[in-house]
Structures are given as C-alpha cells and as structure tokens.
N, C-alpha and C positions, 0 to 999 in steps of 0.2 A: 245194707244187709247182705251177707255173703251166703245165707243158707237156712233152708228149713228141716228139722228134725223131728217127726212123729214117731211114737213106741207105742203100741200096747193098746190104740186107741177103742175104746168102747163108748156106745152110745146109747142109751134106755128110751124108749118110751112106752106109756101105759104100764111098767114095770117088766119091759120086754126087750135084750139084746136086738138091737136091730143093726147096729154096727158092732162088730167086734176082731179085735186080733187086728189091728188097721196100724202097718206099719210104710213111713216111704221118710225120704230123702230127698230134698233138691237143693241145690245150687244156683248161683244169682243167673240169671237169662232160664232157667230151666219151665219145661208147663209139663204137667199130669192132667192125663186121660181116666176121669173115674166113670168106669165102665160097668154096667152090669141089668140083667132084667130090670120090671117094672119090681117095685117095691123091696128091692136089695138094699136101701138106704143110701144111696146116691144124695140123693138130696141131703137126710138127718145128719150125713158126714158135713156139706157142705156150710148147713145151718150149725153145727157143735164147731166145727175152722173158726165162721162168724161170730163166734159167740152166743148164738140167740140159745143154744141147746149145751148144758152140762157136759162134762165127759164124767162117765163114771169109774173109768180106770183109763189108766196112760198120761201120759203128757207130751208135749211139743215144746221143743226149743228152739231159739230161734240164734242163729251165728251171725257173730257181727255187727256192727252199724248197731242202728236205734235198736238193740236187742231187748232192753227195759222196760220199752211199751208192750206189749203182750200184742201177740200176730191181732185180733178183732182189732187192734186200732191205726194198725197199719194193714188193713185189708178193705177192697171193695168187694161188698154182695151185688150179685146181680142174680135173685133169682125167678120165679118163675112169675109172679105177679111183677108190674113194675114199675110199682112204687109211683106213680103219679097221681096230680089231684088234679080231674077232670075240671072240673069250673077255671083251674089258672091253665094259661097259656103255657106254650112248652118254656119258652123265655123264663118267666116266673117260676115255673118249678125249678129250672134250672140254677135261676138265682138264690131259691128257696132251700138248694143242697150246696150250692157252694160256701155258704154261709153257716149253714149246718155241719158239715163234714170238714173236721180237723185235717188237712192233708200233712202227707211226709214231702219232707223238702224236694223239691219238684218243681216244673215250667206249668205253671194250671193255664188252661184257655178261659179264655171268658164264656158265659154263655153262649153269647150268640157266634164267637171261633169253636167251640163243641157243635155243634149247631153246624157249621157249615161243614166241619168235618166230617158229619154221619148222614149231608145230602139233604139237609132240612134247613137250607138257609131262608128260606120264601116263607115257612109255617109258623116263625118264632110267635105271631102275634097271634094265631088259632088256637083258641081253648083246645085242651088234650081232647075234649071228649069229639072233636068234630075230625079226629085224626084216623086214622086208620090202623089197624093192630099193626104194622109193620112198621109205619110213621111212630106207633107210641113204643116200639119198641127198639128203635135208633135214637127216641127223648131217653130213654131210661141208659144205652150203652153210655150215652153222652156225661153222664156223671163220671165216668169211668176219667175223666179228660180236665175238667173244674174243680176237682181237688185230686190232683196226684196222691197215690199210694201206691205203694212195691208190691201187695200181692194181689191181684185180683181174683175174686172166687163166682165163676160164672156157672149157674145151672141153666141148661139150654140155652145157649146167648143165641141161639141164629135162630128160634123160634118167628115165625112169622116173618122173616127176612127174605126179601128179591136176591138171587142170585150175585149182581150186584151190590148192594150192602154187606151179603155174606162177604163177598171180597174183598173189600172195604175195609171190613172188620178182621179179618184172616190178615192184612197190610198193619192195620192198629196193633193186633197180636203181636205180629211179630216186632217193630218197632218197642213194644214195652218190652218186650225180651231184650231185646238186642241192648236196652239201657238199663241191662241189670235188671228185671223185675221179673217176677215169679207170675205165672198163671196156675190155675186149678180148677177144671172145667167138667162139669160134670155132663155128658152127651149122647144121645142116639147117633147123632153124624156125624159126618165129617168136619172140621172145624179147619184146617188147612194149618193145624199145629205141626209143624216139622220137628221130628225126630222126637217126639214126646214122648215121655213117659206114662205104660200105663199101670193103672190100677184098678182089678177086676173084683168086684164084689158081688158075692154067692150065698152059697147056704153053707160051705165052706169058708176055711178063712181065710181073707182074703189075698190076691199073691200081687205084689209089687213087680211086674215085667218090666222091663226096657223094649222098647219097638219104637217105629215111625206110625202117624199117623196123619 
C-alpha cells in the first residue's frame, strides 16, 4: 500500500457530531499524531478508521497495493481495553489472535517470538489475570507482531508502560515504518514518533499540521 486518503470525515454518536471536518494524508512509512483534550473524539475517530463506528459523511481511500480490502482489514486496533481473556495464558491469547486475525502479507512472529519481543519471554505460561497492567499491556502490543498488518491504529499504546517497554515499543514503531507501514496514534505523550504528523482535534475543525514529535 503506498497511501492513505481521508476527506470530509464525520463521526455521530448519540445523534451527536463528535468528529467532523477530519481531513489528512499519509504516505507508506508515514505516523499521525491525533491530538487533542479529553473527549475531542480521539478515540470515536480511531474506533470509525477500525471499523467498529460508521462515518456519517466522508470517505477514505486507500493507494495502492491490496487497496480492495477496505483499511479495517488491513488495520490493527490497539485500544484502551486490551483485549485479553484473563483465565488463558498470555501464550493462549496470543494463539487465540493469531488465528483469528487475517494478516497482510508479512513475516508474523509466533507467539511466544511476540512474546519475547515486548520482554515477557518467562510469563507466556501465567494466566493474564496474575500479570500486572503493564505486563497485560505488552500481551496486547504483541498482536501487533503474529499477524502483520500495514496500518496500525493505537490509542494510548504506552499506557501502563516502564519507561523501558516504552522504548521498546518507540524501536517497533519505528521499524514498522521503516517497512512501509502506516501508524495512527492517538496520545497524551510522547510516543518517540519522529517527524509525525499531527492532527489536532477541537471544538473547531480539525487542522492537519506537519511537525515532529
């Protein structure tokens, strides 16, 4: 895929614009910074990308490569819950999404190589729930890895992360870029995205910057 294109995008809930006027552009290596207060609809934008929420006006096109799939099925969510089932081992969930999640032609890790990449090679056999929020939330980036996909859509990924893992995960970032793949991060912090694009979302509509961050 050489590119993503959004126009015009708007998003409803309750019967209420909560995104609207959401325009940007990106290019294959490229990440966007969606910026803005608590309840700007950061999130609604990231969940309508996903799929999981309608757009009520606009559309997204996608340039290039596998363009016929529609972006939710060449996309990871990764958002604020994360998606794990307590009783299974992180191993098990792990196996449980690899096998679930269609990936785009890619090098996928196995489980337990996800696993050793996000510092949890020793936990694969402890049920999620005996893990610690920061341990359960390096199980949930680890999807990100056992079924490759070009764009991935993160809200708050470094939640609960050791300074350490953020790095980690800022090293991942940037290698998925570096092989062609799109990010779209929705953030409070810093995420160690270089030279990212942002987009600020207000009670105004919303403006497409260019900056580092």
């Amino acid at each position: 895929m050489q590119g993503i294109a959004a126009k015009g995008l708007r998003v409803d809930r309750g019967g209420r614009a909560i995104v609207r006027g959401v325009d940007f552009e990106l290019r294959a290596g490229d990440a966007l910074l969606v910026l803005g207060r608590n309840g700007a609809g950061k999130s609604t934008l990231l969940r309508a990308l996903a799929g999981f929420l309608p757009l009520r006006e606009g559309e997204i096109r996608l340039i290039g490569g596998a363009d016929e799939a529609p972006l939710a099925e060449q996309a990871h969510y990764v958002g604020h819950a994360d998606g794990l089932k307590a009783a299974l081992t992180a191993l098990e969930n792990l196996e449980f999404w690899a096998r679930m999640l269609k990936s785009a032609p890619g090098e996928a890790l196995s489980p337990d190589g996800a696993l050793e990449k996000v510092g949890l090679a020793r936990v694969g056999d402890f049920p999620v729930a005996y893990l610690s929020a920061g341990q359960k939330r390096r199980v949930a980036l680890a999807r990100l890895f056992v079924a490759p996909r070009p764009i991935w859509l993160l809200d708050e990924p470094a939640t609960a992360l050791d300074v350490g893992s953020q790095e980690k995960f800022a090293e991942a970032m940037a290698a998925h870029r570096a092989g062609g793949g799109f990010i779209i991060a929705a953030t409070h912090a810093p995420l160690g995205l270089i030279d990212a694009r942002e987009l600020r979302l207000d009670a105004a509509k919303p403006r497409d910057v260019g900056g580092a961050a």
